[in-house]
TORMARVO-993986 format. One record per residue: x negated, y, z negated of N, C-alpha, C in turn. Coordinates in nm, 3 decimals. Layout:
<rs>
       npx       npy       npz      capx      capy      capz       cpx       cpy       cpz
         X         Y         Z         X         Y         Z         X         Y         Z
...
</rs>
This chain:
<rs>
       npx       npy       npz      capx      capy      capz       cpx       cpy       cpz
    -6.005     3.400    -0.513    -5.984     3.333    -0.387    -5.890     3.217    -0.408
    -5.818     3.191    -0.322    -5.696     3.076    -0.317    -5.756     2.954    -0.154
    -5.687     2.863    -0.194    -5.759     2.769    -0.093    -5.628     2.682    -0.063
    -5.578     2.646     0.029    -5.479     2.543     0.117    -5.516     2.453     0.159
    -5.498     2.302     0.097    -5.551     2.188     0.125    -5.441     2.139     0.207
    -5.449     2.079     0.291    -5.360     1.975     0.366    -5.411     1.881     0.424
    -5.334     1.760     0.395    -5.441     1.594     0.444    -5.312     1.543     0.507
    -5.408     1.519     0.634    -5.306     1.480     0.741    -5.375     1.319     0.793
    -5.290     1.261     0.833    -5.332     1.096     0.871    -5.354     1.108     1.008
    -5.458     1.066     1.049    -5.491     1.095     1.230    -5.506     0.962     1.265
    -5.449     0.865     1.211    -5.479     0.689     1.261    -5.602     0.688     1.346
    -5.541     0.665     1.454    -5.693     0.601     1.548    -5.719     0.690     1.621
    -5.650     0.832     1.640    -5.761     0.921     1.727    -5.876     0.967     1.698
    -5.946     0.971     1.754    -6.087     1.055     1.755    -6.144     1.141     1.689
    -6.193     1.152     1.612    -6.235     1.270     1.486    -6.286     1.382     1.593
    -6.347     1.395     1.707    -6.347     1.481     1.777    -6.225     1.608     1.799
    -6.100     1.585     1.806    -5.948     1.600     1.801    -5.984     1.685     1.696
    -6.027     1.700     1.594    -6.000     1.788     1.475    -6.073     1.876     1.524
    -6.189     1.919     1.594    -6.264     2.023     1.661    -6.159     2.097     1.712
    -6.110     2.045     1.827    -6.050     2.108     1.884    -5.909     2.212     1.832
    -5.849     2.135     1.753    -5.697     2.160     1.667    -5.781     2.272     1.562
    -5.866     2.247     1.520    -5.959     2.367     1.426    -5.997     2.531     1.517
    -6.024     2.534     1.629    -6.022     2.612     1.732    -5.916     2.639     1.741
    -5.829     2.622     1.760    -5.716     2.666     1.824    -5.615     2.759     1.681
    -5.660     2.673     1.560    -5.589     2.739     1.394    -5.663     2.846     1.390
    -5.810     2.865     1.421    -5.863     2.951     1.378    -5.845     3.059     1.471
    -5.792     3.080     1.635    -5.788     3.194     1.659    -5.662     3.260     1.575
    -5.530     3.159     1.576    -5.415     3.195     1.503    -5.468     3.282     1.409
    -5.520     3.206     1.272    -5.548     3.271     1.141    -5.607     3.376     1.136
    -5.715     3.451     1.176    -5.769     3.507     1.196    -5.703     3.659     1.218
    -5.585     3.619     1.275    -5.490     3.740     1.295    -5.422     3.787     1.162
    -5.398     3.710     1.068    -5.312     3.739     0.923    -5.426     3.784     0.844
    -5.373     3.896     0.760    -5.432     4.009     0.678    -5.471     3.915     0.586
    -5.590     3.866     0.488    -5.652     3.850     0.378    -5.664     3.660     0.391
    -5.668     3.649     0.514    -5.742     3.507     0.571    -5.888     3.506     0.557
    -5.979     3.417     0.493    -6.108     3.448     0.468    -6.171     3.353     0.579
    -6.114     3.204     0.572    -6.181     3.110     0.628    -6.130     2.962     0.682
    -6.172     2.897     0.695    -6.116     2.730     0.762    -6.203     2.691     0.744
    -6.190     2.541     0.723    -6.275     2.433     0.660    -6.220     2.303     0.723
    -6.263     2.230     0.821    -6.152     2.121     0.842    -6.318     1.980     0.811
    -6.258     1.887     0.725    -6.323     1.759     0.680    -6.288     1.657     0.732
    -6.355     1.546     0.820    -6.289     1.456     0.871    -6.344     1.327     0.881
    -6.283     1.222     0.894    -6.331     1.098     0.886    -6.239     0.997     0.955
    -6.317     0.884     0.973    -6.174     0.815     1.058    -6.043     0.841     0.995
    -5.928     0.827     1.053    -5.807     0.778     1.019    -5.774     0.941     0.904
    -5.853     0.999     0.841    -5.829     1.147     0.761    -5.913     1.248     0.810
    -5.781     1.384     0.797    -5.846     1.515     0.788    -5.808     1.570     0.675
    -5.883     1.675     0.644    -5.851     1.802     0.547    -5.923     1.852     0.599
    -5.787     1.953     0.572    -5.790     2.111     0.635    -5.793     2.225     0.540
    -5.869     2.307     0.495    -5.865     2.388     0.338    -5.855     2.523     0.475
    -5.776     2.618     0.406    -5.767     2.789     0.455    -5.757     2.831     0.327
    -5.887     2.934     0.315    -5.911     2.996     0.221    -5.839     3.133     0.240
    -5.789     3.235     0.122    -5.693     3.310     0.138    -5.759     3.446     0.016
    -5.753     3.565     0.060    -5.781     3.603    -0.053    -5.767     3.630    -0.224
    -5.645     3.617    -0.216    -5.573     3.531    -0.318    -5.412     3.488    -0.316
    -5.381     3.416    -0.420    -5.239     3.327    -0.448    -5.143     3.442    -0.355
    -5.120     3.586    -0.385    -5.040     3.658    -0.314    -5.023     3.660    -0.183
    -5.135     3.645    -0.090    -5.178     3.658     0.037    -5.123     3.523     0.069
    -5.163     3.480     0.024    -5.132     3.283     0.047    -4.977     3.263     0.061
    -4.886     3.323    -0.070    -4.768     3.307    -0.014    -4.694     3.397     0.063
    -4.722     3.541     0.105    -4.658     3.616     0.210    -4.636     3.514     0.323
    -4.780     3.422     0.331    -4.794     3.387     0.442    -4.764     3.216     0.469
    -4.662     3.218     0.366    -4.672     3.031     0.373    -4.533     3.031     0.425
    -4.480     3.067     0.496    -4.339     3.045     0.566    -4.407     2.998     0.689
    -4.494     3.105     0.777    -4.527     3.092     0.887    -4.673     3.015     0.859
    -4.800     3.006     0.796    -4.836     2.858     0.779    -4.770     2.778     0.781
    -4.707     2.698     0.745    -4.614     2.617     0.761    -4.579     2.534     0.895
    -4.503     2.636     0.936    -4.427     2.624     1.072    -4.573     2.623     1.182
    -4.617     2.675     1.186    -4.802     2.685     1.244    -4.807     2.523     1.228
    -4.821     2.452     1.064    -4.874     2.383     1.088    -4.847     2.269     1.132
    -4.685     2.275     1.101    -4.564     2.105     1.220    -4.562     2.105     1.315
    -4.611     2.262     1.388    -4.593     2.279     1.537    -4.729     2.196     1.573
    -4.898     2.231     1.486    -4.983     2.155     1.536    -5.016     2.040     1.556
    -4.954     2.006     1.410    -4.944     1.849     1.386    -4.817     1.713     1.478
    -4.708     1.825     1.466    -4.617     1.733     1.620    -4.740     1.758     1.740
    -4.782     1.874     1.759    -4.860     1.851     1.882    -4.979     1.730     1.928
    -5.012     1.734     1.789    -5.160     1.636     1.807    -5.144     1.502     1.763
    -4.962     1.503     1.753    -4.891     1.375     1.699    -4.985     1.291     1.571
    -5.045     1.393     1.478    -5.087     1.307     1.358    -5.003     1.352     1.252
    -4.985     1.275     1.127    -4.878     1.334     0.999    -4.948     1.421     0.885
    -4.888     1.475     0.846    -4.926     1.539     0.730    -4.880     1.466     0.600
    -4.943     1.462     0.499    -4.979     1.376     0.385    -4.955     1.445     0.251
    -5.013     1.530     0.261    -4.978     1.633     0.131    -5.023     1.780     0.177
    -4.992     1.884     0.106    -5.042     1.999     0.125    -5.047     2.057    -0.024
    -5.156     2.112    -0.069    -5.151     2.137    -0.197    -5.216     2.250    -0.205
    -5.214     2.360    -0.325    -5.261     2.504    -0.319    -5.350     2.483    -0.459
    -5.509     2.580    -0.455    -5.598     2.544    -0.537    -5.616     2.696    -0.603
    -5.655     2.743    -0.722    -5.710     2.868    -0.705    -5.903     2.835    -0.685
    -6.018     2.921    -0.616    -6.128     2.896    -0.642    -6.132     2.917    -0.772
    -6.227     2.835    -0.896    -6.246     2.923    -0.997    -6.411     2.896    -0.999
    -6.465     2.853    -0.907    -6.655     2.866    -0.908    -6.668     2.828    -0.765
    -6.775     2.856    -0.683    -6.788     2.843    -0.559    -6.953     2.876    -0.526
    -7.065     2.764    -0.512    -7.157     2.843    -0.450    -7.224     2.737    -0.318
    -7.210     2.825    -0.212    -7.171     2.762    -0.089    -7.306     2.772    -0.001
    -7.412     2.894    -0.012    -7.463     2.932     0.058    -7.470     2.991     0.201
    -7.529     3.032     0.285    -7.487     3.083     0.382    -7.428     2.972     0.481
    -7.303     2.972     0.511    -7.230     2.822     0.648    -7.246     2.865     0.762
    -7.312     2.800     0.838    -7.356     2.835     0.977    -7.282     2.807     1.096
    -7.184     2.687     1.054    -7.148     2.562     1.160    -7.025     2.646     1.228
    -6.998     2.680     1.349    -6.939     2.693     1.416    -6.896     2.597     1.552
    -6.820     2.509     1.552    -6.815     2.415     1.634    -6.747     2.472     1.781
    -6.834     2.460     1.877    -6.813     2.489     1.994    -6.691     2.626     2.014
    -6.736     2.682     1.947    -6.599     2.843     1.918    -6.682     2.960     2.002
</rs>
């Protein structure tokens, strides 16, 4: 499994805002072949956003249009992006994740 971190600066809007912008990535993603998941972490003033991928290959077919997906969301919700960095999983035990936010 491969994982896409990106930390974006949301200054003073509303950590609520990441709900929504998370909804809207996830109907996108969902459409590209060997997308596993979304993860968005948030706190004042920071998000991270992890998209898990089935692996490194899948990840880059698809990092032209990630990408562009993601300046289009981020001009939209006028917050910056900070870094974006690519992980491989090499241990993971997560248990069953339930949280579906208002989707």
């Amino acid at each position: 499994m491969y994982v896409s971190l990106t930390r974006v600066s949301t200054s003073e809007q509303p950590t609520a805002n990441a709900t929504i912008i998370a909804q809207e990535m996830i109907r996108w993603f969902r459409e590209m072949d060997g997308f596993e998941g979304l993860l968005f972490l948030t706190k004042e003033g920071t998000t991270l956003t992890l998209t898990f991928w089935d692996d490194r290959e899948v990840a880059e077919r698809h990092r032209a249009s990630r990408m562009q997906f993601r300046d289009l969301v981020t001009e939209v919700a006028g917050v910056q992006v900070e870094e974006t960095l690519d992980y491989e999983v090499t241990f993971a035990h997560l248990g069953p994740l339930r949280m579906h936010s208002r989707e």
